[in-house]
N, C-alpha and C positions, 0 to 999 in steps of 0.2 A: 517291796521297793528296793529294799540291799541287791538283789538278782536283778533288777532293771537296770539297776545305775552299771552292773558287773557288764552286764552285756553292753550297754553302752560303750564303755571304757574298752572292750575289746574287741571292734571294729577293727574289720582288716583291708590292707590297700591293697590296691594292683601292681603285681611284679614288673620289674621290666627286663628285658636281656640284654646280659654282660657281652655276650662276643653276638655278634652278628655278624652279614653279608659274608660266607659260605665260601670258599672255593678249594677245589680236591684236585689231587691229580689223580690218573685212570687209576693207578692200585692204591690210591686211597691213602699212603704213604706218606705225602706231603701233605698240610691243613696251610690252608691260607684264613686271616678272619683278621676283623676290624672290633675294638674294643675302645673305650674311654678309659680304662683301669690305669693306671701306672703298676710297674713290677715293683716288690716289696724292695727287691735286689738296687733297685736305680730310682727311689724315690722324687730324684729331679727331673725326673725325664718323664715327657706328656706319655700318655696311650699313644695308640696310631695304629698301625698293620705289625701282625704280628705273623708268626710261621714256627710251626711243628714240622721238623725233620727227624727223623726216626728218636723220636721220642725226648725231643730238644726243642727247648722255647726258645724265640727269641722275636726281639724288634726291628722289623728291617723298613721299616719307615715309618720315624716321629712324627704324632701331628703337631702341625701350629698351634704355637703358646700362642692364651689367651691376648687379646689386645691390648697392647698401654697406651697408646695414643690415639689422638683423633682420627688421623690417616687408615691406620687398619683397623678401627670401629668401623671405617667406613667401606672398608674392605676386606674383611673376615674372610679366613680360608679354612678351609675344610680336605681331609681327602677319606678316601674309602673306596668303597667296589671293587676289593683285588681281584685278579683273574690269571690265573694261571695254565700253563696249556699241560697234557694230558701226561708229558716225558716231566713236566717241571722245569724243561730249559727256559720258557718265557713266560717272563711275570709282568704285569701290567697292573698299575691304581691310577685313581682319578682324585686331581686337585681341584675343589672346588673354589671359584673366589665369588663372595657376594656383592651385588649391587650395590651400586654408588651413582652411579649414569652416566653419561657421557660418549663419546663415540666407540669407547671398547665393553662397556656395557649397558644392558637394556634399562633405559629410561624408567621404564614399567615395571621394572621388577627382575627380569628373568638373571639366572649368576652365569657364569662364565664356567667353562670346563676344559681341564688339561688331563690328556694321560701319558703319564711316564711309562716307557715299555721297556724292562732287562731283556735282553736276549744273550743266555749264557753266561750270564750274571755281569755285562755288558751294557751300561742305559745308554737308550740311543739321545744323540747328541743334540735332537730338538725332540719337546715334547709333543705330542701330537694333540691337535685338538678334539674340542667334545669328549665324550662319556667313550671308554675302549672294551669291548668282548675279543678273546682271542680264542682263536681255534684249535680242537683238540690238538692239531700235526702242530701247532705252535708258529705254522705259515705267514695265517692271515691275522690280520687286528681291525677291524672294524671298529671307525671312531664316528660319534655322528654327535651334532650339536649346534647352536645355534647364537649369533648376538645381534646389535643393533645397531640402529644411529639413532640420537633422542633426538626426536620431533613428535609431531603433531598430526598423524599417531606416530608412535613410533616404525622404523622400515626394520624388519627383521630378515635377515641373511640364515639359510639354515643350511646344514652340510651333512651330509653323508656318505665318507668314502671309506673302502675298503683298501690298504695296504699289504701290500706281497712282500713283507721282511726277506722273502728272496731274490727279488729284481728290483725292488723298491719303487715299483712301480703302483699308481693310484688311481682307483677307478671311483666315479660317482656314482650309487645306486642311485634308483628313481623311486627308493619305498622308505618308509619312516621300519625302519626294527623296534624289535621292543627294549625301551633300556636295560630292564635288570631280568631280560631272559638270555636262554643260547638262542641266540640268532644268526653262527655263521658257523660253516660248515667246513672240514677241510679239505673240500674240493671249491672252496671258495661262492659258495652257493647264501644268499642271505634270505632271512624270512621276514616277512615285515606286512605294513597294511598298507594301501594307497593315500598319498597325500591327499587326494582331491573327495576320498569318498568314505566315509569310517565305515567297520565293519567290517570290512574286505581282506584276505587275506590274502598275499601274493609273494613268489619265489622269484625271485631273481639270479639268474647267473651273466656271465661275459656272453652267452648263447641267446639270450633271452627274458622277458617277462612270461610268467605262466600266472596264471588268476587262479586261486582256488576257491571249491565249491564247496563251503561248509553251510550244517545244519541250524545255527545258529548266530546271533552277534554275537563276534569273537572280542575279548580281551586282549590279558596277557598270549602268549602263544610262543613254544617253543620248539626247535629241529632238532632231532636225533644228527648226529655227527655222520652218518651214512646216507644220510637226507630220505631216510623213508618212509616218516611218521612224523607229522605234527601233530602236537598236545596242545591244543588250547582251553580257556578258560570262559565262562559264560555263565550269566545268571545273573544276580541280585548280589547288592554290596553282602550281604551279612549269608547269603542262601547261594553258595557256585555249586556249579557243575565243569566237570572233566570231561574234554569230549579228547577223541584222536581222528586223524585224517590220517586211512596212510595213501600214502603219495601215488602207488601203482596203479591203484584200482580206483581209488573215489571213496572209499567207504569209507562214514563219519558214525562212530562208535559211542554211546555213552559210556562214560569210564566207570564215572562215581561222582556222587550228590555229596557232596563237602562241604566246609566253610567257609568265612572270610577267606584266608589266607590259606590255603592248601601247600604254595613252595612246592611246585611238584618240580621233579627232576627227570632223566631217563639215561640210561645206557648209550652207549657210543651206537654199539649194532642197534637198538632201538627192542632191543627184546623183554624189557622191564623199565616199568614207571614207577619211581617213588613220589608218595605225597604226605602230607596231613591229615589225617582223619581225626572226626569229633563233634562237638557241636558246639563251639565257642562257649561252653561258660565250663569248669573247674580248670579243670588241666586243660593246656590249650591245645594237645593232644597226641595222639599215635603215629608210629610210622607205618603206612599198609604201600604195599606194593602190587602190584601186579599186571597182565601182561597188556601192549596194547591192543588186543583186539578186546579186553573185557575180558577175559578170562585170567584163575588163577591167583583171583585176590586174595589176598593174607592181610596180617598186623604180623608186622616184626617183632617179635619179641615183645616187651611191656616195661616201660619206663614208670615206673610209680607217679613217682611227680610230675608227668608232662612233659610232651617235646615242644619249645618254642621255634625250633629252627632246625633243618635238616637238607641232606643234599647228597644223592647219591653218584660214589666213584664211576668215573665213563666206563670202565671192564665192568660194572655191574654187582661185584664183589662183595662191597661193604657203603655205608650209608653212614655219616658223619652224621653226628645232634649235637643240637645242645637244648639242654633242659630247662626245666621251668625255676630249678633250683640252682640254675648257674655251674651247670657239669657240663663238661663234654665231653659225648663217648663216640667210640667207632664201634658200628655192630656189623657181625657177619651176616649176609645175606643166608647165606648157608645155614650155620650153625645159631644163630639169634646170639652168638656168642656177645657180649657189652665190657670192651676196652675202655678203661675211664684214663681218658687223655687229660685231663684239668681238673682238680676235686672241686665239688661245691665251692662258690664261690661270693661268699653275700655282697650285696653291695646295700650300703644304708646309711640313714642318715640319725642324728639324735636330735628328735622334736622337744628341744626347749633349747635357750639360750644361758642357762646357769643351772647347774644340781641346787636342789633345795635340800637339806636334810629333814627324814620324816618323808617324804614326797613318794609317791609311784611315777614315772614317766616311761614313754615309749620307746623303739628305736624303730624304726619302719623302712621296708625294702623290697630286695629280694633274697631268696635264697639263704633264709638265717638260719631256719632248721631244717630237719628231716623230715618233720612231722608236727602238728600238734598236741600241747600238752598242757593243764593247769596242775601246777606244783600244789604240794601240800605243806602243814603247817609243822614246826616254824617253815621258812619259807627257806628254800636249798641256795650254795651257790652257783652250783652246776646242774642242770635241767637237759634231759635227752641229749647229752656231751655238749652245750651249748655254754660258754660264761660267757660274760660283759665285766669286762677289765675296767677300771680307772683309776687311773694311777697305779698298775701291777695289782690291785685289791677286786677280787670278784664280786659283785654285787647280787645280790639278795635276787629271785628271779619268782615273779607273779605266773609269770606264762610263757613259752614261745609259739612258736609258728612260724610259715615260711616266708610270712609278709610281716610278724610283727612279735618285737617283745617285749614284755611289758616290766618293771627289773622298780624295788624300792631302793633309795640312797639312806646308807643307815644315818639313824639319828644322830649317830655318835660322831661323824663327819663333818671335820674342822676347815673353815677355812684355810687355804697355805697362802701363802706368800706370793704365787703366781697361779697360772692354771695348771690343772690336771691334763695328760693324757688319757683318752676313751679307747676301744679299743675291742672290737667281735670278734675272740680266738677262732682261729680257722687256720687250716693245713694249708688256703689256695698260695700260691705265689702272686697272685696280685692283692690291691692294696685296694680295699671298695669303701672304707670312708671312715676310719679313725682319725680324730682329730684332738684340738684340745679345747677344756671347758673351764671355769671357775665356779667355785663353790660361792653359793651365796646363801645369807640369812632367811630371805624371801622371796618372793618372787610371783605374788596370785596368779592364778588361773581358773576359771570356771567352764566346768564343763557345758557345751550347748549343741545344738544340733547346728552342722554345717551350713545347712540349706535356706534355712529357717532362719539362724541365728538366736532361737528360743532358749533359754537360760534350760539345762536338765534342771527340773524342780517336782518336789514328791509335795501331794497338801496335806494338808495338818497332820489327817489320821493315819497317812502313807501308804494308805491303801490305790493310790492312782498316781498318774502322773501330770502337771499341769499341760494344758495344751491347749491348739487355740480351738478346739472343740469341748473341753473341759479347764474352761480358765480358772485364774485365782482368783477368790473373791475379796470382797473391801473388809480390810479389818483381820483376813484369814493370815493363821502363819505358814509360810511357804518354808520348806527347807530345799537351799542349793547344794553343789557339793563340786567342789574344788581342789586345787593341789596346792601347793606353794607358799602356805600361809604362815610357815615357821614354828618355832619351837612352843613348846605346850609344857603348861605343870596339872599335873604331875609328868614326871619324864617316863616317854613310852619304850618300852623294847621293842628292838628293831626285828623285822619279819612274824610277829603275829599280828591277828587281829584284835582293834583295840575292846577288852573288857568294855561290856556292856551294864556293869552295875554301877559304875561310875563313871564323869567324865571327865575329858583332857581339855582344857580350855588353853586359849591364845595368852601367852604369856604378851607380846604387845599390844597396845588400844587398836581397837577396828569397828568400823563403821558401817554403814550401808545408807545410799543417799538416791533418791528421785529430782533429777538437777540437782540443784542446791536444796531441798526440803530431806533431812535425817529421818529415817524410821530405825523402829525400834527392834536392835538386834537381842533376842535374848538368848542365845548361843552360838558359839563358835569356836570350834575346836576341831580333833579329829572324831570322823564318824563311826559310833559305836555297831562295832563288829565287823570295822571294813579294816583294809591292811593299806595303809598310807592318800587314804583321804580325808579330807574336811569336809564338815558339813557347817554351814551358816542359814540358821532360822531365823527369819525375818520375818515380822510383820506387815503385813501390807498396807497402804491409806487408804484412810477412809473414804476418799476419793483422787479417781485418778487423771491424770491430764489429758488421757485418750484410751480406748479400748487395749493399746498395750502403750509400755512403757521400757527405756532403758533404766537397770539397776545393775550403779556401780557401787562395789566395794574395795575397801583399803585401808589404809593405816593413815592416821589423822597428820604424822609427821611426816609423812613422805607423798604430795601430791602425785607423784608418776607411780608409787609404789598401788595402784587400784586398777580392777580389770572387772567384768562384769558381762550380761547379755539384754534380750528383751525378757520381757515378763509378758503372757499373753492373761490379761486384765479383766475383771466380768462386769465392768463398773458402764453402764450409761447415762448420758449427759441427761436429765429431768427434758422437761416438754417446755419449753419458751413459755414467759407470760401469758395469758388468753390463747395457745395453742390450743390444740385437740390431739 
């Protein structure tokens, strides 16, 4: 049972990614990318767009602070999707503003879109509307978007035109592009599907509509900058395939059997496709490239931890990532050579609301370690280079991992006077989620299954687990096991495991309750042989209100001081009088 509850407790979440939405210039040189983080450097200042110039961070457009009034609750902005052209003279992002309704936006829901365009570090003087792609030569800017008038249904207005930043002149295509591909070319050429028909894939220039004839229903779909290969996407949410069209001939090529989200990119000449390769579950996966007719496929190099995102320079050169671990590197196409542009990066949060002294608790995210690892006893402060700070004081470390760590707060830990600083040492220059906590006396918690909400409980002899195929019986003692329940006599040292010949019991009164009916606790303290949990045995009644039941526990002085789960219960109700 002590291995049951261990594995329990160290359950791991899903990462998510620090920088996202991608954009390179040709030699790969300049990084454009969109991040939440704030710089450790400027603590007041939101995330927003950020940019790597030979080997310099910096923030070239803050996002909108959080809402304080009603007004921008009700219209929340947003921006992202940089886009940069291939020299880096023109830069382009998009302002999102969310729905509120009215005649400037959609009744139903849809938000609104602006893109700001630098040209030569220059922003042009009205923003342009809808979502913007710019073209390698840095020419063209393709904005395309849509809004309403609320009524009954609503009338939707949708736009898409193509601007010549060198004549300033505006054309309307007649095809929907795809948002977050390359969709225009710098001969001003756009790729899109038909308004009227899904599925369809069609080029557009000032010369003409052309229909193309692919092999299957296309997706995503993106153009080479020389217009002579389309890459598009097809198959099932969780199961894609890559195909390629190139444009001379007609031939529509299977690339490669992929996953969800492949992010394939390709070269300006169209002579190489980068994508994601894997199969959706550990690392989310590799970079493999290779040529469009099918031939020629590789894996780049080998990123240990997974690539979440990736995008290769239009010369073809180098391939920008970022990891599962919150790194970003430039690797040579060449050489597999791996430039780490950003070091690991955690971003987490601390899953409780007050340190307990005595307690084990989590921190959960991304990118905490390199690897995983359970410590040994006494228990370190430092684990595979990883500490957990509070208040400058490293904390005791059970485990980490790259999704989670699990750290005890020593016994000996006083409350102060105010809150503590938290705080995951790390080299990044950004700032992923230290905060501050106060120490408290108590604080229950019971472990339980998420799903379920079934209290973790071992029965009598602890040889199993309760469940709702093996419940508790009437009268049986169930043991739960908890954190937060405070100080214990004898007093325990901090980072082992608590001696099993004797035990540590709650120095204040605590109870366990079925509504208002008390049952009988005959232990409560920490659990022998475990490193900063409680265990509470409980007896069960002799009968129960229904096949399960809620059991809260707590301390008799403190009505909010109790937390508790179900109990899945073996007890049924007898046969009615004269039944059968």
């Amino acid at each position: 049972m002590r291995r049951r509850c261990s594995i329990v407790l160290l359950a791991a979440f899903a990462a998510h990614g620090q920088f996202r939405e991608l954009a390179v210039t040709d030699d790969g040189a300049q990084i454009y990318f969109y991040s939440d983080l704030k710089l450790k450097a400027t603590p007041d200042r939101q995330g927003g767009i950020y940019r790597i110039v030979r080997g310099r961070l910096e923030l070239i457009q803050e996002a909108p602070p959080p809402p304080t009034d009603l007004v921008a609750m009700l219209r929340p902005q947003s921006i992202g999707q940089p886009q940069v052209s291939g020299d880096g003279q023109v830069v382009a992002y998009t302002r999102t503003y969310g729905c509120q309704g009215g005649s400037s936006c959609d009744f139903a829901g849809y938000p609104n879109y602006y893109s700001y365009v630098s040209v030569r570090g220059e922003w042009l003087a009205e923003p342009l509307g809808g979502r913007a792609q710019v073209s390698r030569n840095g020419r063209y800017v393709l904005h395309t978007g849509f809004w309403s008038i609320m009524g009954n249904p609503p009338t939707v207005f949708r736009f898409r035109h193509l601007r010549d930043l060198q004549t300033g002149e505006e054309t309307e295509a007649p095809i929907w592009p795809c948002y977050d591909c390359r969709a225009v070319t710098s001969d001003g050429r756009v790729l899109g599907s038909d308004p009227e028909q899904s599925g369809v894939l069609m080029l557009w220039s000032r010369q003409g509509l052309r229909r193309l004839a692919v092999s299957e229903a296309p997706g995503r779909a993106l153009i080479n900058d020389a217009g002579t290969w389309v890459i598009y996407e097809t198959g099932s949410l969780w199961a894609k395939r890559l195909r390629s069209l190139e444009l001379s001939t007609g031939r529509d090529i299977l690339l490669a059997d992929t996953w969800w989200d492949p992010q394939v990119s390709i070269s300006n000449d169209g002579a190489l496709v980068a994508y994601l390769s894997g199969s959706g579950r550990g690392p989310s996966g590799q970079i493999a490239l290779a040529r469009p007719d099918g031939t020629g496929t590789r894996q780049l190099g080998a990123i240990p931890e997974g690539v979440a995102g990736a995008v290769l320079a239009g010369s073809g050169t180098a391939v920008v990532a970022v990891t599962d671990h919150g790194r970003m590197v430039r690797v040579g196409v060449e050489s597999g050579s791996v430039e780490e542009l950003i070091p690991r990066t955690p971003v987490y949060r601390l899953e409780s609301t007050a340190l307990i002294p005595g307690s084990i608790l989590p921190v959960r995210g991304s990118g905490l370690a390199r690897s995983t690892r359970l410590a040994p006893y006494p228990l370190p402060r430092e684990l595979e280079g990883v500490r957990f700070l509070v208040g400058d004081e490293p904390m005791p470390l059970l485990s980490v991992s790259p999704t989670e760590i699990w750290f005890q707060v020593p016994f000996e830990m006083e409350a102060p006077g105010g809150p503590l600083r938290y705080e995951l040492e790390n080299s990044s220059v950004f700032e992923g989620g230290s905060g501050s906590i106060r120490v408290a006396r108590r604080r229950p918690y019971f472990f339980s299954d998420d799903k379920s909400g079934d209290l973790v409980l071992a029965h009598e002899d602890f040889r199993s687990v309760v469940g709702r195929n093996n419940r508790a019986r009437p009268e049986e003692v169930v043991h739960a096991y908890a954190v937060g329940l405070g100080p214990v006599a004898p007093e325990m040292t901090t980072g082992v495991p608590t001696p099993t010949d004797r035990l540590f019991r709650l120095v204040d009164d605590f109870d366990c309750r079925v509504g208002t009916q008390p049952l009988e606790v005959l232990f409560a303290g920490l659990a022998p042989g475990m490193i900063g949990i409680y265990q509470v045995s409980v007896r069960m009644p002799k009968v129960g209100p229904s096949e399960s039941f809620l059991l809260s526990c707590g301390f008799p002085d403190n009505p909010w001081d109790r937390h508790g789960g179900i109990v899945p219960f073996g007890w049924q109700a007898p046969p009615a009088p004269g039944g059968k």
